[in-house]
C-alpha angles and dihedrals in degrees: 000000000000117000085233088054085109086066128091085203110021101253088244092053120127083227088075092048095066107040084042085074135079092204096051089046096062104042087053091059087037072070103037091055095053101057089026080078101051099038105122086230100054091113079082091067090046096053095069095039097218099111101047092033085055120359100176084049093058092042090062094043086059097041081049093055094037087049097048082056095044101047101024138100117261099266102039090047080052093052088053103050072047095065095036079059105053087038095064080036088064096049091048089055092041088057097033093234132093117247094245112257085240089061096051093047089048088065092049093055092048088059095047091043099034092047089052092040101053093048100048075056107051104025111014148289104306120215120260083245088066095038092058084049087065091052097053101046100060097037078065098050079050087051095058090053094051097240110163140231094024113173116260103232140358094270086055086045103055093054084040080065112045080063101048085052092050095043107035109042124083138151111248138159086273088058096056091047094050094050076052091055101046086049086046089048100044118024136254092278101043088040090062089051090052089057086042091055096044091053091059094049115027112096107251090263087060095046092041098056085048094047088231092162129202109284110107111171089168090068086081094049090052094053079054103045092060090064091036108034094100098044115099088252101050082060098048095043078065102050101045082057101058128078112264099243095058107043094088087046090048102033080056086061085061097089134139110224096236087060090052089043084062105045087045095056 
């Protein structure tokens, strides 16, 4: 037995990498908004209200629940797929319809591609050995909560998920009131990095529904980013450029996985 059995994800994984950084994080849900809102099942997220009422909220409830299954030990990360679970379970049974199996596999394919995305973006290419890590990790995070269908390695997902990407996004009125929330929610200045953010890391059939054009000023910050991100300014240049109420909540995410593995233990 490995001595990071214990591990949902092995303490020296990529995986952790990734979800260990502020940075990385956001960019992944840069990403996850934006196809969020054209996903063809996102009437899901509006009957609850929690997404369009709060849409940051709801951002940091879904890094918390990726992170406990990133950085915890196997059966906590397992409690927590659980609840995630029983928590889609209890909105099937309040509308009386089951959320469909494509959807729950779209999600999953926006955590494996955006989580590869947003660090080739940030940090460097990663190695098809890496990429395939990420894969795993979260078919098996779809295996514990029994979604079907899932693809059998990373080559079978990739194509899985060009035509995910063709069948299951449109642009719909849900679309156009979630792109009102975020403004509302962020501002009109943070609201124009999150579409810069999102040009640089949605795959072309997501920028094309939203119209996102080509223009991506932020491709030169980020060059610059890799040989400044650990200096003090790099930080402060951050935080000055997220809402109040959500810099303690983001600088946590900031945390190196040794630091978690402590905590956890």
């Amino acid at each position: 037995m490995s001595q990071h059995s214990e591990y949902f994800v092995a303490p020296n994984s990529v995986v952790r990498t990734i979800w260990g950084k502020a940075d990385t994080v956001l960019f992944i849900f840069a990403g996850a908004a934006a196809e969020f809102a054209l996903n063809k099942a996102v009437d899901w997220l509006y009957f609850t209200g929690r997404l369009p009422a709060d849409p940051l909220a709801r951002l940091f409830s879904t890094v918390e629940y990726a992170r406990q299954i990133v950085f915890a030990e196997r059966a906590a990360a397992e409690r927590a797929i659980d609840t995630i679970a029983a928590i889609h379970a209890a909105v099937e049974a309040k509308r009386g319809m089951a959320i469909p199996d494509w959807a729950y596999r779209d999600v999953l394919f926006m955590l494996i591609d955006y989580s590869i995305r947003a660090f080739e973006a940030l940090e460097r290419p990663m190695t098809l050995a890496e990429r395939a890590e990420v894969f795993q990790v979260f078919t098996r995070v779809g295996q514990r909560m029994g979604i079907p269908e899932l693809p059998a390695s990373y080559a079978n997902w990739e194509q899985t998920r060009q035509e995910h990407l063709a069948e299951h996004l449109e642009y719909s009125r849900f679309t156009a009131d979630l792109y009102r929330q975020y403004a509302k929610h962020l501002g009109l200045f943070r609201y124009r990095l999150l579409l810069q953010a999102q040009r640089v890391v949605v795959p072309e059939p997501v920028s094309q529904l939203l119209r996102l054009g080509r223009v991506r000023w932020l491709l030169p910050a980020l060059f610059a980013y890799r040989y400044t991100q650990h200096l003090p300014f790099s930080k402060w240049a951050r935080e000055s450029l997220l809402p109040d109420g959500y810099k303690e909540k983001i600088l946590r995410l900031d945390v190196a996985p040794t630091t978690e593995l402590r905590a956890a233990g």
